[in-house]
C-alpha positions, 0 to 999 in steps of 0.5 A: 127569355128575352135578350137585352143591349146595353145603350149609353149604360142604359139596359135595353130589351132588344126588339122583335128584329134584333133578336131574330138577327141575333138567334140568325148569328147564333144559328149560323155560328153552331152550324159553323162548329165541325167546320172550326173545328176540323180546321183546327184539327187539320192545322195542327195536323199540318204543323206536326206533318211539316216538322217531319217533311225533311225526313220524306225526301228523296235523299233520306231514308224513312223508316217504318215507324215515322213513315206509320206516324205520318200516314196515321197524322194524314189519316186523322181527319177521316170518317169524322162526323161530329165536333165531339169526334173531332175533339176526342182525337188523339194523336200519334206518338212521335217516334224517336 
């Protein structure tokens, strides 16, 4: 199916270079999805791990509960090898 540019509101087809750029885009873009994704994942991952750094210090004594919720957070990204694991993780429950 052919693609099309718009040029001056004129509808042009594109030509034979510009689709093959544009499918090397779009190829290159899928390619890219676990990538984009894990790095989301891990960014928030990050966020809720640093919300509870102040409790891993040497001064305060961690309980069991959040030293669990932490190791789980860390051990999210593990064994995960498609966009459609990545995006069914779930993540832990804080504990109170």
């Amino acid at each position: 199916m052919p693609r099309y540019k718009n040029v001056n509101g004129i509808r042009v087809q594109l030509t034979a270079e510009e689709e093959a750029a544009r499918t090397n885009e779009e190829t290159a873009w899928s390619n890219g999805a676990k990538d984009r994704a894990l790095k989301n994942l891990r960014e928030k991952r990050n966020r809720l791990l640093a919300e509870t750094d102040y409790l891993a210090l040497s001064d305060v004594t961690l309980s069991a509960s959040m030293r669990t919720y932490r190791q789980d957070l860390r051990d999210l990204t593990d064994n995960l090898t498609t966009v459609d694991e990545i995006n069914a993780v779930v993540f832990p429950t804080k504990p109170n």
